[in-house]
N, C-alpha and C positions, 0 to 999 in steps of 0.2 A: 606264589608261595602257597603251600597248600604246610595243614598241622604236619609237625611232623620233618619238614624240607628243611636242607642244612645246606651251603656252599661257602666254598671262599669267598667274602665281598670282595677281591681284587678282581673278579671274573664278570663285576660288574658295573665297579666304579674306582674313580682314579684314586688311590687311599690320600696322595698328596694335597686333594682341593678339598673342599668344601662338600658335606655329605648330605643332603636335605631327606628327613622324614616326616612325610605327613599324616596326620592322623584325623581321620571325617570317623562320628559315630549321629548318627539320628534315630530318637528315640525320644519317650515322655519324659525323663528321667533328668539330672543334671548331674552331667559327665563330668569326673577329674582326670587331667593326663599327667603320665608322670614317667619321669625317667631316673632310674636310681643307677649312679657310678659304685659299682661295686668291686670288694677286694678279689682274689685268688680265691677265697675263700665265703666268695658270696655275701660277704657285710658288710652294711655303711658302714666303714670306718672314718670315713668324713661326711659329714650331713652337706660340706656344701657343693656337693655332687650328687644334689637330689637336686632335680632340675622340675620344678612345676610353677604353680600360678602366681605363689609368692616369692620366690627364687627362679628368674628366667635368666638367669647366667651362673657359669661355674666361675669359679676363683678367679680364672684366669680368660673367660669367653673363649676356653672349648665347645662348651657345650650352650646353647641357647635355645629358646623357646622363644613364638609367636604367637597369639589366634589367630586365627582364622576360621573363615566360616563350617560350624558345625565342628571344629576341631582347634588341631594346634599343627604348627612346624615346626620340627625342631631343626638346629644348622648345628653339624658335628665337622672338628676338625680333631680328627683320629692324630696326625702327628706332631698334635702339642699333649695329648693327654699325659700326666705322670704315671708312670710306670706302674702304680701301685692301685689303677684304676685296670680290672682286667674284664670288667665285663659292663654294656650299656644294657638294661630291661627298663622295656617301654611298656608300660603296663595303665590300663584306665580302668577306675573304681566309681562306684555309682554314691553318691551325697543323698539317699533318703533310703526309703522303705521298697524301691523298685527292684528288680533283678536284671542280670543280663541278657536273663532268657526273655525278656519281653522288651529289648531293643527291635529296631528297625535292621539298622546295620552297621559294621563299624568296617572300615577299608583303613589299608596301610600300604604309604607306598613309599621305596627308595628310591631317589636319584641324583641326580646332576643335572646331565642337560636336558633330561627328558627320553632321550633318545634309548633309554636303554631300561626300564624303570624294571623295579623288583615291586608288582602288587601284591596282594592277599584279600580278601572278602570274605568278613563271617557274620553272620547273623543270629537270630534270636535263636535258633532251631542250632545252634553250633555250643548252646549254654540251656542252663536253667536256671535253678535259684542264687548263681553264682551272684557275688557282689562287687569283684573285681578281678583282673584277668589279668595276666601275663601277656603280650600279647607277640613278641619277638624281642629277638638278643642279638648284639653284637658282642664278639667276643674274640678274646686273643689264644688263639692255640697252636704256638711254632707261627700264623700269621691272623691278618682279622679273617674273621668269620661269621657268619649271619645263619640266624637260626628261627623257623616257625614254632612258639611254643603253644599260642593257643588254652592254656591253661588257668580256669577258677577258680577262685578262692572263696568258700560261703561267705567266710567273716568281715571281707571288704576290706578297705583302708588298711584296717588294725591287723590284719592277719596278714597282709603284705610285710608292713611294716617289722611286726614278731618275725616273719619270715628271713627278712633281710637283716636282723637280728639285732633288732633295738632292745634295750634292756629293760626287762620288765617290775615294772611297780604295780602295787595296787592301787585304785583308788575309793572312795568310801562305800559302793557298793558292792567293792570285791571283784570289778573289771579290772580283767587286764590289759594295763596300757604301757607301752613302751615309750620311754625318753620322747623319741622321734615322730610319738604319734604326739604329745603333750603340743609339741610346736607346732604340730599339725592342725590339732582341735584347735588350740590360741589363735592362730593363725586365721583358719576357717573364720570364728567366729569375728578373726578383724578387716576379716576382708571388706567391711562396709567402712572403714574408713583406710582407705588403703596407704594413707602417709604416717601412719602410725605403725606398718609392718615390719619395721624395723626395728623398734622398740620388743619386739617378740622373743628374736634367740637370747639379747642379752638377761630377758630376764628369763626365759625357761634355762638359761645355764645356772642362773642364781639359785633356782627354784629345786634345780634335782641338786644344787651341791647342797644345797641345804634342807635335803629333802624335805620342803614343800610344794611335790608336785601336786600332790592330792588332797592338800588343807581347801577346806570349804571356811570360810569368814567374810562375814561382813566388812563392809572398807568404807570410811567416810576420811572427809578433806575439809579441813578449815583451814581458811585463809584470811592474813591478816589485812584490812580496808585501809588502815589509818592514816594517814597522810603522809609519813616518810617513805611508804611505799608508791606513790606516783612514779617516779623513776623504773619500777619493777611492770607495773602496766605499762606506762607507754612503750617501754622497749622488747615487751610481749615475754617476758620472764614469768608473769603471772598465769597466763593462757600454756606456758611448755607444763610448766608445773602440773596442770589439771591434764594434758597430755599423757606426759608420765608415769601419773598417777591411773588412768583411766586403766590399761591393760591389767593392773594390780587385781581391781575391780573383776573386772572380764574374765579373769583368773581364777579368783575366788568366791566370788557370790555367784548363786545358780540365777540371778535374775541380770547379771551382768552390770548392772548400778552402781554409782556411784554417790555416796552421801554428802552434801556440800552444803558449807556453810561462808558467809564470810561476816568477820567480824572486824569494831574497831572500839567506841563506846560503846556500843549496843553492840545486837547481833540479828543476823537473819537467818535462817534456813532455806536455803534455795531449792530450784528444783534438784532432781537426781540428776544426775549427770549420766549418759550414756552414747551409743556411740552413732547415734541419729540426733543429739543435739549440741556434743562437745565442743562446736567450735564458736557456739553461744553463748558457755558458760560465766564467759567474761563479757556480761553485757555493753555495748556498744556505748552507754550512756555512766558508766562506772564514775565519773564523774560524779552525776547526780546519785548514785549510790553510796559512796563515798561520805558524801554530805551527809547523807539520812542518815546514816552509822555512827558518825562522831569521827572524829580527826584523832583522838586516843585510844592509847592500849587496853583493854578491858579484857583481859584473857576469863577470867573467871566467870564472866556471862555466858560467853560459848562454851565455854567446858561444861559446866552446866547444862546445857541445853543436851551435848550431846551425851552425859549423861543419863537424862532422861531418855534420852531416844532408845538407847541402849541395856538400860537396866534390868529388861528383862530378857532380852536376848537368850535364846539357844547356842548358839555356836559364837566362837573367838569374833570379837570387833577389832580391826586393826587403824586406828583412827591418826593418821597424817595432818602434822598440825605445821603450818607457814610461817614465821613472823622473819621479820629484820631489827628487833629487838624492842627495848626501850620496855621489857618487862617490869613490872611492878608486884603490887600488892603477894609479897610472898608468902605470906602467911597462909590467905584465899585459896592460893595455888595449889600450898604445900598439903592444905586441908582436903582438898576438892582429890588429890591425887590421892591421899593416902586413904579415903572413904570408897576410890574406888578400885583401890587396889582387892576387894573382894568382888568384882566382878571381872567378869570376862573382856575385858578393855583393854586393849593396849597402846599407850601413846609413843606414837614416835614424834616428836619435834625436833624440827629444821631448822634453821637460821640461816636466814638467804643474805647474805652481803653488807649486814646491819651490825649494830653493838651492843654492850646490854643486855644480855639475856639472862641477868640475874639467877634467880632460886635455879630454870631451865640447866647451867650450867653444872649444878649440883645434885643433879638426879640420880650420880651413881653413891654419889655417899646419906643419902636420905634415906633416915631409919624411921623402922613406926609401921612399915605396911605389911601386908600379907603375904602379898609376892612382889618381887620387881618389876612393874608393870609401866614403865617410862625410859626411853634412851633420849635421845641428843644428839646433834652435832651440827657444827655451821662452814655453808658455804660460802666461798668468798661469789663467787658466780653462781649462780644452778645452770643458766647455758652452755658453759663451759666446759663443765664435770662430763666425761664421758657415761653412758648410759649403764655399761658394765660396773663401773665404780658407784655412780648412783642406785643403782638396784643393791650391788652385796651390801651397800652402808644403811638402806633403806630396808635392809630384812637380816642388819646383824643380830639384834637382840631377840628380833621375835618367835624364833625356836625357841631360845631358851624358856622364855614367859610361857610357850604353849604347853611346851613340858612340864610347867611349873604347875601349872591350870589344872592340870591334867592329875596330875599325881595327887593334887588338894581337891580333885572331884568335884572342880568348878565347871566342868563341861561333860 
């Protein structure tokens, strides 16, 4: 294949089996490969026909991805695709500040058994400041067909993605980013814990229907220690929680952190939480934590605290509070909330499987504050609840509050 070269794939491969394309690029740089299933009309219309590092299967294992050395493989079976899929582009974008034109080389090859292979080789001297390429098509026209496009895009990733006609939003420096790159960036940035990649489209769906794609806020997690919650650590309901939680984080704050605290009498502030120590955060000895804390409810210490943490804050705090009940001192509560309903805070509290959550339960009819700056609700499970239900119930209110903030020119 040389730029440019167009045939029937039937003239080279049996369209009935199994279709293997390999993709080798060596360079200084670090390579993404990607295959976008596109409409008639050249657009993701379904995202889960973008086949790359964090989706290595379509819907239905058409389409599949490997590594392999210095590259990837992908395995196409052309006669499961649905119909509404009329074009495969294979295209690799470069993850930093480097160009295409200062790769080594990047080879692509079609085949079966070998015996018949479709190559291409291009090199640095085939690009320049491009950031990602196009780099061949399959496509259906009257039958399949294969096509050398060889073509660069400066803007990389993002200009692919605009390309293939993600929707665009701004974000607070006024970059344009489309839907598809949002899950892209998230994505990226989760790729150091890679069992949490799943957690990703449920909340980037939540995020653009509520358009907070582009909200920058603080995120902090208090969780309740006290003793009814044993049941909740040992069967690792405490540790999904901070899970969960953690992408929110990644999402919204430029340092990717997480603020944590757990309380029971007393309170502690933990370390941050991030995604090189998340699966510590429930330390091994919580036992002996547990004790140091107090075996009762003392909500109004940690509010408190995280209060101060917060008070003088720049941007929106979205502060995720734990308990399974056995709330008290409402008065404390009801004070501590409505002193900081003039700040940029917002409490969301949970009820994990517990009873009891006294004043909590009455947060939508509490008068006296500024803005409404508290929601609620209790789970019979939190493992249970799927991730799409937990995230929209997890960011019902907090449009409205930001709105709220907003318009009283508390941010």
């Amino acid at each position: 294949m040389v730029k440019g070269w167009k045939d029937k794939l039937e003239n080279h491969v049996n369209l009935n089996e199994n279709i293997f394309v390999d993709m080798n690029v060596k360079g200084n740089a670090e390579y993404d490969f990607c295959c976008f299933g596109v409409d008639e009309n050249g657009k993701l219309s379904d995202d889960g026909y973008m086949i790359f590092y964090n989706q290595r299967t379509s819907p239905n294992a058409e389409l599949r991805v490997e590594d392999i050395t210095d590259g990837v493989r992908y395995t196409l079976n052309l006669s499961t695709l649905p119909d509404f899929i009329n074009r495969l582009v294979f295209t690799v974008s470069i993850d930093g500040n480097q160009t295409m034109g200062e790769m080594n080389s990047l080879e692509t090859k079609v085949y079966q058994s070998g015996d018949n292979d479709i190559e291409m080789k291009l090199g640095g001297k085939d690009f320049t400041k491009e950031k990602a390429v196009i780099v061949m098509e399959i496509y259906r026209k009257d039958v399949w067909r294969i096509g050398c496009v060889a073509s660069g895009f400066d803007g990389g990733l993002s200009a692919l993605l605009k390309y293939f006609g993600g929707e665009e939003v701004k974000d607070e420096s006024n970059q344009n980013l489309s839907s598809s790159n949002q899950k892209i960036l998230l994505e990226k940035k989760m790729e150091k814990a890679p069992e949490l990649i799943s957690l990703v489209k449920p909340l980037v769906f939540e995020l653009k229907k509520k358009n907070l794609e582009s909200t920058v806020a603080k995120v902090g997690l208090v969780l309740d220690i006290s003793g009814s919650m044993v049941p909740r650590f040992k069967n690792g309901t405490v540790q999904s929680i901070v899970n969960k939680t953690l992408p929110l984080a990644v999402q919204f704050d430029d340092d990717g952190e997480l603020d944590f605290w757990f309380y029971g009498t007393t309170a502690r502030q933990m370390d941050s939480v991030n995604l090189k120590n998340y699966t510590k955060a429930v330390p091994d000895d919580w036992k002996h934590l547990m004790m140091e804390l107090g075996g009762r409810n003392n909500e109004p210490i940690v509010m408190r605290m995280v209060v101060d943490e917060y008070k003088d804050t720049k941007i929106p705090a979205y502060v995720l509070f734990i308990t399974d009940g056995g709330v008290n001192n409402k008065k404390e509560i009801r004070n501590i909330i409505t002193e900081a309903s003039h700040l940029p805070i917002f409490w969301q509290f949970v009820g994990v499987g517990g009873k009891n959550y006294g004043v909590l339960e009455k947060l939508d009819t509490m008068t006296g504050r500024y803005v409404d700056n508290a929601g609620f609700f209790a789970l019979d499970d939190f493992q249970k609840v799927s991730n799409e239900e937990l995230y929209a119930r997890l960011l019902e209110e907090f449009p409205a509050w930001l709105e709220a903030i907003r318009k009283k020119g508390m941010i």
